[in-house]
TIFIDREN-381421 format. One line per 3 residues: number of its first residue (from 1); their letters; for each residue x, y, z of C-alpha. Coordinates in Angstrom, 1 decimal. Layout:
<pts>
NUM = A = X Y Z ~ ...
</pts>
This chain:
<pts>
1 = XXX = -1.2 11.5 -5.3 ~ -0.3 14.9 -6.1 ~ 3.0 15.0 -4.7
4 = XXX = 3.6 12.3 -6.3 ~ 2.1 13.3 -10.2 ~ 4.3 16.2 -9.6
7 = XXX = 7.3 15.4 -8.5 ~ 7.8 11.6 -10.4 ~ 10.9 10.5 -11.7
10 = XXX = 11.3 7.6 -14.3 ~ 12.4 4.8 -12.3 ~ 12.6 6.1 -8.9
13 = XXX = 10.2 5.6 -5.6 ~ 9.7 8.8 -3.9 ~ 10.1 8.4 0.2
16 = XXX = 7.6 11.0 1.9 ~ 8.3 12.5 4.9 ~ 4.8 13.8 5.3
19 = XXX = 5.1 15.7 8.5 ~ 7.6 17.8 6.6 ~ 6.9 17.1 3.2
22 = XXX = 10.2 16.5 2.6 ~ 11.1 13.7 -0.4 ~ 14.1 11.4 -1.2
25 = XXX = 14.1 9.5 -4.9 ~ 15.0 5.6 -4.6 ~ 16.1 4.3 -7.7
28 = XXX = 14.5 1.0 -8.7 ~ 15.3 -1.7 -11.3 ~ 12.4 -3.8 -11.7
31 = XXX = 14.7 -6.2 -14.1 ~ 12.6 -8.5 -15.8 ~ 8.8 -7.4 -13.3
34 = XXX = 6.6 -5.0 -13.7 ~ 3.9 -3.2 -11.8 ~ 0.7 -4.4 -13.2
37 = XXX = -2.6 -2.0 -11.9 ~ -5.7 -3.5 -11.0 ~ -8.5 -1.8 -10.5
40 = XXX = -11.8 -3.4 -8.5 ~ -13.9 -0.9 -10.6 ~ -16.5 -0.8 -7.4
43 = XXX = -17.9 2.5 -7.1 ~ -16.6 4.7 -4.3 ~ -19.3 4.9 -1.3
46 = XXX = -18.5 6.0 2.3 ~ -14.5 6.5 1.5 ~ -14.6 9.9 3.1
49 = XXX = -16.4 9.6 6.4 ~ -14.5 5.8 6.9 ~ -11.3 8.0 6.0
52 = XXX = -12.1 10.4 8.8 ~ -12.7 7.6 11.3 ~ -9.5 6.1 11.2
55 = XXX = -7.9 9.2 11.1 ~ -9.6 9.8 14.3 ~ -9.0 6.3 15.6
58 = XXX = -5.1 7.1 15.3 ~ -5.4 10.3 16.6 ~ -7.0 8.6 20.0
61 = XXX = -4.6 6.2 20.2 ~ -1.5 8.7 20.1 ~ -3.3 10.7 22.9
64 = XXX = -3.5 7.7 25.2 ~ 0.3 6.9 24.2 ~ 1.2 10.4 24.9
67 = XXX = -0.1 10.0 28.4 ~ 3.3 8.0 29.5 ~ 5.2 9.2 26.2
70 = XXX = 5.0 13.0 26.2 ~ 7.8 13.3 24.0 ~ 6.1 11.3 21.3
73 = XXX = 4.8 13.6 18.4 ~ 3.9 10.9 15.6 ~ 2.2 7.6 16.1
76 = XXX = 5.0 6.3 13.5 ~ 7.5 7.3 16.5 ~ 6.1 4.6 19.1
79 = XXX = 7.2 1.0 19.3 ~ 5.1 -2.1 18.5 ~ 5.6 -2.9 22.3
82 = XXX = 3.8 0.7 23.0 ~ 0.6 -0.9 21.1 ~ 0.2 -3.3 23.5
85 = XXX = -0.4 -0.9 26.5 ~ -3.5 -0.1 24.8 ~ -6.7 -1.5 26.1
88 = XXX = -9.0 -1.2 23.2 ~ -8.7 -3.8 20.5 ~ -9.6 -1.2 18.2
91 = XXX = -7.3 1.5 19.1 ~ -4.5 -1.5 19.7 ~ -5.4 -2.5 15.6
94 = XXX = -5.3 0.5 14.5 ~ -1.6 1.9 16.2 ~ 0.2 -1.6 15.2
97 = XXX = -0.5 -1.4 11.1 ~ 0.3 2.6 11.6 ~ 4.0 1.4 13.2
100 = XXX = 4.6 -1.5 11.3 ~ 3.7 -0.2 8.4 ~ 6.3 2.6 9.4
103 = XXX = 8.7 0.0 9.6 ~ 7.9 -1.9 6.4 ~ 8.6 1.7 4.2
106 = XXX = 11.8 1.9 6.0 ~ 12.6 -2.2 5.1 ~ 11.2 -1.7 1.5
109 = XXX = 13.7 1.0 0.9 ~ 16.4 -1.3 2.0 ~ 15.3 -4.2 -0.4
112 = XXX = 14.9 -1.7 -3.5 ~ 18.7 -0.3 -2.5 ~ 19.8 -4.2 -2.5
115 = XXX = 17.8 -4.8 -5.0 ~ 15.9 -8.0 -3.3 ~ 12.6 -7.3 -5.4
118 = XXX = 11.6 -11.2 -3.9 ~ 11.7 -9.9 0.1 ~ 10.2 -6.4 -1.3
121 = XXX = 7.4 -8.4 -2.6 ~ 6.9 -10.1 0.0 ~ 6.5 -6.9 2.4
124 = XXX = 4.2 -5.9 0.0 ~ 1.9 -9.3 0.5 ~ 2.6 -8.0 4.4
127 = XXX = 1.8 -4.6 4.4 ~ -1.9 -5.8 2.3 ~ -2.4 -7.8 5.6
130 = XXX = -1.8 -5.8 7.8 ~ -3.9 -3.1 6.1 ~ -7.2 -6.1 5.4
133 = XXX = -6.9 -7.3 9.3 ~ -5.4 -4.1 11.8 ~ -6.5 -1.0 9.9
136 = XXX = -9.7 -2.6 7.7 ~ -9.9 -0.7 4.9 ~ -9.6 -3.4 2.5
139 = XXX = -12.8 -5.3 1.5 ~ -14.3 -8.0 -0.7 ~ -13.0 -6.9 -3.6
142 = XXX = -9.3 -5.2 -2.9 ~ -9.0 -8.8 -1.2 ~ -9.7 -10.8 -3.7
145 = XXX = -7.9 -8.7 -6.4 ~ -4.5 -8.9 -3.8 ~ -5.2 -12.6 -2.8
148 = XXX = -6.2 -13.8 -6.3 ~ -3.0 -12.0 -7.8 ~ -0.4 -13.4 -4.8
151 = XXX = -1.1 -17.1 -5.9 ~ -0.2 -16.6 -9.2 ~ 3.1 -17.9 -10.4
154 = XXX = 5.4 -15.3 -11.0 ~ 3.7 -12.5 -8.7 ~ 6.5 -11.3 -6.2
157 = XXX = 3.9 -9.4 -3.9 ~ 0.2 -7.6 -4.1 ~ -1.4 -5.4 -1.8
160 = XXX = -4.0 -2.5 -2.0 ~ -3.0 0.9 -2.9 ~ -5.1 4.7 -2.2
163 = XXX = -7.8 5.0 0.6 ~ -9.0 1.7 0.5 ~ -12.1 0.3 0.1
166 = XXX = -12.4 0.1 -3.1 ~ -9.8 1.9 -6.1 ~ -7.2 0.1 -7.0
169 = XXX = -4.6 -2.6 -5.9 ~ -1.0 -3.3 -7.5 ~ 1.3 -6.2 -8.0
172 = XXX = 4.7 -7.0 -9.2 ~ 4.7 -9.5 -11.8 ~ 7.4 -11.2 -14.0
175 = XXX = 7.0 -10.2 -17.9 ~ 6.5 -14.0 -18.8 ~ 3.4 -14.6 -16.8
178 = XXX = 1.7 -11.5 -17.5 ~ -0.7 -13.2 -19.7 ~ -1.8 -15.7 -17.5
181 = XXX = -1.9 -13.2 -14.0 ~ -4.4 -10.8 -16.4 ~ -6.3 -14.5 -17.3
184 = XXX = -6.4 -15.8 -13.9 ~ -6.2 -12.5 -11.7 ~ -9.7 -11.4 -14.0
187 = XXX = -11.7 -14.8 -14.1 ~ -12.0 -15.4 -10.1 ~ -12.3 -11.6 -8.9
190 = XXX = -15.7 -11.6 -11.8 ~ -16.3 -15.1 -10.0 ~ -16.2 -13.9 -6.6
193 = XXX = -17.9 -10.2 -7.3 ~ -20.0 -10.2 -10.3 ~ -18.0 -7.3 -11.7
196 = XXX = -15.1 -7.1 -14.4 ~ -11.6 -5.8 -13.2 ~ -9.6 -3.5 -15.3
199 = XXX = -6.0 -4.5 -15.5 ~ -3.0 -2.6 -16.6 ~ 1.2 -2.7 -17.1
202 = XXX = 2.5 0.3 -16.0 ~ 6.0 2.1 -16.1 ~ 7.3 4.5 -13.5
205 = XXX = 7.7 7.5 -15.8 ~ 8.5 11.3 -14.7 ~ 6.3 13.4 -13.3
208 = XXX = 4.0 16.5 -14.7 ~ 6.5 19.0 -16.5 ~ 5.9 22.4 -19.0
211 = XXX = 5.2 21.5 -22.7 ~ 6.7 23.6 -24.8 ~ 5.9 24.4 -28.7
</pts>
């Protein structure tokens, strides 16, 4: 969050290389969309010590890969078929969404590039998956803000966004339906979890600079 607060540019992604911390800006025209915010409002519990366990999780899943794959450094490096050597479900889970979701940045920056916001969306709905069923760090609500917001008309893609668990969630949503994704987006997830969502239009804006008098 701090790389990126620091380092924003109006209009652009920023790709991470985190093993180098290294960064490339990927200009994007969202047209007539936008990225609305939605935040579950759930208080944060457990984040840390869940954090730490799937950290831990992927860290014992590279060791076992590194055990035929020396050469491998970064989970992000093996192949979906490498998963599937893997005997524990868990482990197996956890190392697919880490190397799919590798590949789904990599897609993604093609689609912005072409600008195909519709397949970008749809990675998006993908990647939100991936992240509720192989890495579980979803929930009740994060689900219900994603899955609520990807039936509405007009919605490209949703997924969950931060740590997980609870925070936030984002979507991409044509201008014209905005009204009635805030209406409809709102009403189920207080149906669902007795408690009020908070959402926002936002613009991709420049990052923290020097004010000057």
């Amino acid at each position: 969050d701090q790389y990126s607060v620091a380092l924003g540019k109006r209009d652009n992604a920023i790709l991470i290389d985190c093993a180098e911390l290294r960064h490339q800006y990927i200009p994007i025209d969202l047209e007539d969309y936008k990225l609305m915010v939605m935040n579950t409002n759930k208080p944060r519990k457990l984040v840390n010590s869940k954090y730490n366990e799937r950290r831990a999780e992927c860290e014992e899943a590279l060791k076992k890969i590194q055990a035929w794959k020396p050469e491998v450094k970064h989970l992000c490096e093996c192949s979906i078929s490498d998963v599937y050597s893997l005997t524990d479900d868990v482990l197996q889970r956890r190392a697919k969404h880490v190397i799919s979701e590798h590949l789904r940045v990599k897609e993604s920056v093609k689609m912005l590039r072409f600008n195909d916001l519709s397949t970008f969306g749809r990675l998006m709905n993908v990647s939100h998956n991936s992240l509720r069923d192989d890495y579980e760090v979803t929930g009740l609500e994060l689900d219900t803000l994603a899955e609520t917001a990807q039936e509405v008309k007009g919605c490209l893609g949703a997924r969950m966004t931060g740590g997980g668990f609870s925070g936030c969630a984002i979507a991409l949503v044509h201008s014209s339906a905005i009204p009635q994704f805030i209406d409809t987006v709102s009403a189920r997830y207080l149906s669902v979890t007795g408690i009020a969502c908070d959402i926002y239009e936002s613009e991709i804006g420049d990052g923290v600079a020097k004010m000057t008098n």
